[in-house]
C-alpha positions in Angstrom: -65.5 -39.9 94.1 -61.6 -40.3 93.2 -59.7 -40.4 96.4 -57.9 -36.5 96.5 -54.2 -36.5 95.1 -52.1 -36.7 98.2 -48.0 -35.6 98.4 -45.2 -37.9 98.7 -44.8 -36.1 102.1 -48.0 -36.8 103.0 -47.9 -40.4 102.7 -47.8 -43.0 105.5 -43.8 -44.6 105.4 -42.4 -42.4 102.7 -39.4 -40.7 104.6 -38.7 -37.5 102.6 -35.6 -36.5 104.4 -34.3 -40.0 103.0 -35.2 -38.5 99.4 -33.7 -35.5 99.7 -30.6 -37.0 100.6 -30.6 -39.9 98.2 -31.1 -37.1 95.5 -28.3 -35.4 97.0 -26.4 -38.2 96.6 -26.8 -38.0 92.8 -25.7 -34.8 92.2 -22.5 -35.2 94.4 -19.1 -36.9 92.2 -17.9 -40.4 93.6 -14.7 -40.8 94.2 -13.1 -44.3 94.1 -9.5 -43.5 95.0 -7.2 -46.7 93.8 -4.2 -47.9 95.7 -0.9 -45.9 94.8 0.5 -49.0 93.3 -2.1 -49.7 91.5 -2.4 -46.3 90.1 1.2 -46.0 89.6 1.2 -49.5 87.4 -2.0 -48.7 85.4 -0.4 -45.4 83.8 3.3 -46.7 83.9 3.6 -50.2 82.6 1.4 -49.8 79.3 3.9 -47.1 78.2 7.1 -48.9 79.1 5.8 -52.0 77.6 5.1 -49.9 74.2 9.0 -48.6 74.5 10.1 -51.5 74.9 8.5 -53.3 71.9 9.2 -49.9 69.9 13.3 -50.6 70.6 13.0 -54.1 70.1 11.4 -53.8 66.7 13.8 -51.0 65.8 16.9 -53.1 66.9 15.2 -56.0 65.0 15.4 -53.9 61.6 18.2 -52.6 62.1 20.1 -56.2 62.9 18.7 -57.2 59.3 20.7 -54.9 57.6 17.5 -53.9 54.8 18.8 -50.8 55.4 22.0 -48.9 55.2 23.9 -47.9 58.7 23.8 -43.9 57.5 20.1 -44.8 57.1 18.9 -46.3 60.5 21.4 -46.4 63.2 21.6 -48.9 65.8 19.2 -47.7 69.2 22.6 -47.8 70.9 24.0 -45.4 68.3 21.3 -42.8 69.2 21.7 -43.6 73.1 25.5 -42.6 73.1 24.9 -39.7 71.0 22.4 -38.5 73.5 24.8 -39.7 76.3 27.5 -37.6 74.7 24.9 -34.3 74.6 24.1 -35.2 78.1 28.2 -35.1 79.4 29.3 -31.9 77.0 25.9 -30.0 79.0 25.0 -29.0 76.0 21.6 -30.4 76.2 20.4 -28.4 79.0 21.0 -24.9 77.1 19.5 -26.5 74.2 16.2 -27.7 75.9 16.1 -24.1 78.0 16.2 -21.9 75.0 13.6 -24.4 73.0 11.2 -24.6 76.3 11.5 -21.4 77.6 10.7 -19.5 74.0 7.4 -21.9 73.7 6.1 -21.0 76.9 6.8 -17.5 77.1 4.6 -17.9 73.6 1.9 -19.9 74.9 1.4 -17.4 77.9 1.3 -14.8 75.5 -1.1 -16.1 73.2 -3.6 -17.3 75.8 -3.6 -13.3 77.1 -4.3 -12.4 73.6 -6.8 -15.1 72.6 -8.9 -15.1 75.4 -10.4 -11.5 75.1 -10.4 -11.9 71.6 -12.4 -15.6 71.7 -14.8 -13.9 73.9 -15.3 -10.8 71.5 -16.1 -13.5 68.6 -18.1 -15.8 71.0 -20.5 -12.8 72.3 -20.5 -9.7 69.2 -22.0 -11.1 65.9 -20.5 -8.7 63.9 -17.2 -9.5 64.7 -17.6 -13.5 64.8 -19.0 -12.9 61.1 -15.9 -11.0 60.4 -13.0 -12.3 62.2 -14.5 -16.4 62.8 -13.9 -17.7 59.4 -9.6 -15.9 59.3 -9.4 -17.7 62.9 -10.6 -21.1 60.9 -8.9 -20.4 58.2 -5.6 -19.4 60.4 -5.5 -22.6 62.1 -5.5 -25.1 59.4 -2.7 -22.6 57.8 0.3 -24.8 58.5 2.9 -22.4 60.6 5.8 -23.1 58.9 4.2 -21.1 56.0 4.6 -17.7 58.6 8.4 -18.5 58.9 9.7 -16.8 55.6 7.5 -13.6 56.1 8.8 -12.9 60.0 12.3 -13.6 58.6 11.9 -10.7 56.2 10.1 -8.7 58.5 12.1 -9.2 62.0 15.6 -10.8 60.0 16.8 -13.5 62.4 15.7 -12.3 65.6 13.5 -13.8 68.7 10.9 -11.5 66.9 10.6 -14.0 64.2 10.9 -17.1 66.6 8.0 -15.0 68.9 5.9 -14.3 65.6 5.1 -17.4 64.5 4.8 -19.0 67.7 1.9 -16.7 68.5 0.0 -17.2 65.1 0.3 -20.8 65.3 -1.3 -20.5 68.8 -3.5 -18.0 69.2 -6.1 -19.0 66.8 -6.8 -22.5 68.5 -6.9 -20.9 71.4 -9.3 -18.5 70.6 -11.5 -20.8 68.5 -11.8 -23.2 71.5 -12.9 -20.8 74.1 -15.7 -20.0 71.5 -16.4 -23.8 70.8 -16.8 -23.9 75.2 -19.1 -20.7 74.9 -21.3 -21.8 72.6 -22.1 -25.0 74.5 -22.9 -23.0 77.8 -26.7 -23.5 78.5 -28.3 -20.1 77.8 -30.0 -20.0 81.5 -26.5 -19.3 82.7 -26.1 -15.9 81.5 -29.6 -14.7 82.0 -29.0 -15.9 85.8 -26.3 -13.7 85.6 -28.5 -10.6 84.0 -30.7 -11.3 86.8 -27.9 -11.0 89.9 -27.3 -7.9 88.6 -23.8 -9.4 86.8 -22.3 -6.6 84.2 -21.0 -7.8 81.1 -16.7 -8.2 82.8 -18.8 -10.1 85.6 -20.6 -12.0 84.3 -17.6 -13.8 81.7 -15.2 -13.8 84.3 -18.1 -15.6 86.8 -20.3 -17.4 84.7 -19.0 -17.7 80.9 -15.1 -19.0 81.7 -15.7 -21.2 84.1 -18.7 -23.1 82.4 -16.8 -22.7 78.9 -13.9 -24.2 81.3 -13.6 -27.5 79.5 -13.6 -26.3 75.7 -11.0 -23.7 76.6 -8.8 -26.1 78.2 -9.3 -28.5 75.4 -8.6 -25.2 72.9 -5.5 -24.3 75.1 -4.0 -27.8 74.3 -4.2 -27.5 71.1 -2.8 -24.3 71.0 0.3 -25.5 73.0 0.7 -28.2 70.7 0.4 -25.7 67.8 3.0 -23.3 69.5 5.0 -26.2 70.2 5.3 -27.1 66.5 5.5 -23.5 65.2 8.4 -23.6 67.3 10.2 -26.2 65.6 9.5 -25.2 62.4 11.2 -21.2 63.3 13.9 -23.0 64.8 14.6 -25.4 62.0 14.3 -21.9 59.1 15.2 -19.5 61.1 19.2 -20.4 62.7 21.9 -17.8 63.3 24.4 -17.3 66.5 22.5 -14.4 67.7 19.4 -17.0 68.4 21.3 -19.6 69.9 20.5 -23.3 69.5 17.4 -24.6 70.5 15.9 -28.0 69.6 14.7 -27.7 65.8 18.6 -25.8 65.4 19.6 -29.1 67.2 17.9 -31.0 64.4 19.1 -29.3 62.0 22.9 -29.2 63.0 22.1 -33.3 62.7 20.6 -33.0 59.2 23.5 -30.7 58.1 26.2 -33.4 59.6 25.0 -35.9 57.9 24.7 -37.9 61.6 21.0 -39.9 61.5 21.8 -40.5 65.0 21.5 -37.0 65.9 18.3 -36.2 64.2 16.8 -39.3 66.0 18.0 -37.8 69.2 16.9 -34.5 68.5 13.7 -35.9 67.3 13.4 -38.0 70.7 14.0 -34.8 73.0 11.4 -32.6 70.9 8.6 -35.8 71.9 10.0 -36.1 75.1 9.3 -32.4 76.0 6.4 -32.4 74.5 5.1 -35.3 76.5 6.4 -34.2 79.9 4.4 -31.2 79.3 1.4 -32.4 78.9 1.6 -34.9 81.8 3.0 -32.5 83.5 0.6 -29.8 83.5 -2.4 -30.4 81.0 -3.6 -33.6 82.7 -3.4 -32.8 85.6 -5.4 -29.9 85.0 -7.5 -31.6 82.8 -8.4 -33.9 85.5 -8.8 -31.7 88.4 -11.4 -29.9 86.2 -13.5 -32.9 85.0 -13.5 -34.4 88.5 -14.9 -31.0 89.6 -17.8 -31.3 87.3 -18.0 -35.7 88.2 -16.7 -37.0 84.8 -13.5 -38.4 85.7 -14.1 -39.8 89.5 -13.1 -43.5 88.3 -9.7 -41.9 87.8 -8.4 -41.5 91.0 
């Protein structure tokens, strides 16, 4: 007769205390935390390195004369028109109204687009009726909005406010329902079964597992916002508005002075990357080590 099947339990040497912890093991993120200096060259030198052949290239072209100085200035050009912006403090009040318009945006748009994601994520009828405009509105370039909320605000922070949000809030939106439609279904029918209502149950179980697409969607929406910004401050310029960076641009363009478009052009990429460092990746990381993808990082 076949000898009866026998648990691993039940099995002379097999320690299942030792399994049960090795499995535990598995399931718990490693974290291999890297010296501070070595951290601190890993994500500083590439960057500088990349600057620094960037400027030497530039200076390089420029030094050749192919072409004209009204054209492509000299790096040291831009550097003393920025220094000059720096000294008349002008460049704090221009940053401030630029940075301080796009956030107040963003936060708005993320209060708008997450109830409204989850409405199109959860309801057919309106993801059948309102998914394909949120599609549609995010590969509409936001400049295109700028003429219609100048007509229908005139040149007020209504306009600037306008655009900002409909540049946003449709990526927003569309990546919260991207995260929710990735959620393994046993989630929310765990939830049905706890007894979770329908607020519960996405502020408990649908949010924080859609967690990653919705940060991924809120990035895009910032970067969005951040350009819809531009573009209304570029059109949309009178005294009452104040001058931001894309008036800042523009008051370049209009002078005829190349080196203060390239410094304008400089500060809009330099805010934009000190805000993502700044507060996307971080974020970004603290939610993927959270869920074991990015322990190597540390």
């Amino acid at each position: 007769m076949p000898a009866p099947d026998v648990l691993d339990g039940d099995r002379p040497g097999v320690d299942t205390a030792a399994v049960g912890a090795g499995l535990d093991a598995l399931d718990t993120p490693t974290e291999q935390r890297r010296p501070v200096l070595r951290r601190v060259l890993a994500g500083g030198v590439p960057p500088l390195v990349a600057v620094v052949l960037f400027l030497a290239v530039w200076q390089a072209v420029w030094a050749s004369a192919f072409y004209p100085e009204y054209q492509l200035p000299a790096p040291l050009a831009v550097w003393h028109e920025f220094a000059r912006t720096v000294e008349d403090g002008r460049i704090w009040g221009i940053v401030w109204n630029s940075v301080h318009r796009a956030v107040l945006g963003f936060l708005a748009s993320v209060a708008i687009a997450t109830p409204l994601g989850l409405l199109v994520a959860k309801v057919p009828v309106v993801r059948a009726s309102i998914g394909p405009l949120l599609a549609g509105m995010q590969s509409l370039p936001s400049v295109a909005w700028v003429p219609a909320a100048v007509l229908w605000f005139g040149l007020t922070d209504a306009t600037i406010y306008f655009v900002v949000l409909l540049g946003a809030i449709p990526s927003i939106a569309n990546g919260l329902v991207a995260g929710i439609d990735q959620v393994p279904p046993i989630l929310p029918r765990v939830g049905q079964v706890m007894g979770a209502g329908r607020f519960d149950a996405a502020r408990l179980i649908l949010l924080p597992a859609a967690l990653p697409g919705y940060l991924a969607g809120c990035k895009q929406g910032w970067a969005f916002s951040w350009r819809s910004l531009m573009a209304a401050e570029i059109i949309a310029t009178s005294p009452q508005l104040g001058i931001g960076l894309g008036a800042y641009l523009k008051e370049g363009s209009d002078f005829n002075s190349m080196p203060g478009v390239i410094a304008a052009i400089f500060l809009i990429l330099l805010v934009g990357v000190g805000i993502e460092l700044l507060a996307f990746r971080p974020l970004e990381r603290r939610i993927l080590r959270a869920r074991g993808l990015a322990a190597g990082d540390r």
